[in-house]
Every structure is written in structure tokens, then in C-alpha cells.
C-alpha positions as a printed Julia matrix, in Angstrom:
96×3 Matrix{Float64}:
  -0.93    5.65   -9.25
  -0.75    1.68   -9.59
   0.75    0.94   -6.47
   0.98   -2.76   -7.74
   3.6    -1.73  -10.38
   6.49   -0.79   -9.41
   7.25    1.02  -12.54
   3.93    3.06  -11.96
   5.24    3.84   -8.51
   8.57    4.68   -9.79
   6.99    7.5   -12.66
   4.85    8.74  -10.16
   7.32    9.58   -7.4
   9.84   10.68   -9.83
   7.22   13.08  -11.43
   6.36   14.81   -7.61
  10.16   14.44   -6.63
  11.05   16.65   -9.5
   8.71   19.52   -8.39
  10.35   19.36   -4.74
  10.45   17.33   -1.66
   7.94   14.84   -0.18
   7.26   15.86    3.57
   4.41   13.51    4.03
   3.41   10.01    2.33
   0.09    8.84    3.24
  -0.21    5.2     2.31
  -4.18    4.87    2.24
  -4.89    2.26   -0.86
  -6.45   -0.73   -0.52
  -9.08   -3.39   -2.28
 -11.12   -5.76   -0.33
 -13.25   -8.83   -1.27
 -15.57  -10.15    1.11
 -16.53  -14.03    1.13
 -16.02  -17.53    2.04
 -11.85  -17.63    2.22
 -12.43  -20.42    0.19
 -14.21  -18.7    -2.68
 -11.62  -16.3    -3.01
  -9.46  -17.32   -6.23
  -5.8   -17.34   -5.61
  -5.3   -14.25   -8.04
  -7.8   -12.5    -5.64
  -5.83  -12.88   -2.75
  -2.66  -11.82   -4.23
  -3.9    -8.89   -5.77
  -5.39   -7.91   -2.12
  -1.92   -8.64   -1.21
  -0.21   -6.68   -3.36
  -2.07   -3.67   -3.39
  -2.92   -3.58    0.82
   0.52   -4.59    1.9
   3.12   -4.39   -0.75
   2.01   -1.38   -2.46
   2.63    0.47    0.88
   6.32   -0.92    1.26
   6.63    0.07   -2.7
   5.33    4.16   -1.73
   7.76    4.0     1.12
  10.72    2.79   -0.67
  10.09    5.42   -3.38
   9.53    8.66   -0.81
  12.32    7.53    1.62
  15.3     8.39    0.22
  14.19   11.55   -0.59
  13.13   12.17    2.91
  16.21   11.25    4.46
  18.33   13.58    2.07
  16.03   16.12    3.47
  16.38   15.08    6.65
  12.91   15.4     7.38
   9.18   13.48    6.43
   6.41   11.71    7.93
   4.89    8.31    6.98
   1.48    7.77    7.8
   0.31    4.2     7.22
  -3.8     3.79    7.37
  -4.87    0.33    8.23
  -8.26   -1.25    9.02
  -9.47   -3.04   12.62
  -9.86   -6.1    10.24
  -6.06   -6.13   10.5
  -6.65   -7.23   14.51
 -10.01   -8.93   14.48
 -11.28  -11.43   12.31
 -14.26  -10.97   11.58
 -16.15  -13.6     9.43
 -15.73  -13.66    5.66
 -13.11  -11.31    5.79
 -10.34  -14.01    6.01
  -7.86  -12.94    3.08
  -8.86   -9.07    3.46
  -7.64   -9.37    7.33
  -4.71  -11.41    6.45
  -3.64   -8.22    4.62
């Protein structure tokens, strides 16, 4: 699934929620381009941003509902150390 389009997150969901309930969502996508911040286009960054930290809060807002009707789910969110340390030419990557 395209976790930058919301429609793709939309079909996808829909297509799993329609065999049965979600009990666990593991949001585990991400891109990362390593170089001089400065290097890194603008469309770069935003697509980092997009798929690292938006297309998480698009798999959650898709799965939620569904787990709270069920009154049950767990949300597992991977991340990287990069997301606490900077570590050189990983500026946009750890910004996400």
C-alpha cells in the first residue's frame, strides 16, 4: 500500500476491514536519503516526510475506528535512533 495516498490507504484498509477486524497495525514504512541537508531537493524531503511521518498518522486514522468499535487493537509504531541523534548527513531523514 501507498501510504502517501490517502486514497491507497483508504482501498487498502477497506479491503482487510471487510474480511474482519484489525487487532494489530504495525506502522513500519519508511524511505531515507542520505546527504548534505543541503543537497536534498525540496520534493525529497517531503516525500521522506510524507511517507516516514504522515503515512503512519494516515494507517492509524484508517485502523482506529475500527479498533475502537471493537473495543480492542494495538498500534505499534517502529522508528529509527536517527529520530534522537543526529547523526551527520542524515539531517532531513532524522527530522522525520
Amino acid at each position: 500500500m501507498d501510504v502517501t495516498s490517502d486514497a491507497a490507504v483508504a482501498e487498502g484498509f477497506a479491503a482487510i476491514l471487510a474480511d474482519g477486524p484489525i487487532d494489530i497495525l504495525i506502522n513500519n514504512a519508511g524511505i531515507m536519503y542520505i546527504g548534505m541537508t543541503e543537497a536534498c531537493s525540496v520534493a525529497q524531503a517531503t516525500e521522506q516526510m510524507d511517507t516516514n511521518c504522515f503515512g503512519a498518522i494516515r494507517a492509524m486514522q484508517a485502523v482506529l475506528p475500527s479498533m475502537r468499535a471493537a473495543g480492542r487493537g494495538l498500534i505499534i509504531n517502529t522508528s529509527s535512533l536517527a529520530g534522537r541523534v543526529s547523526v551527520p548527513f542524515f539531517g532531513t531523514y532524522c527530522a522525520t
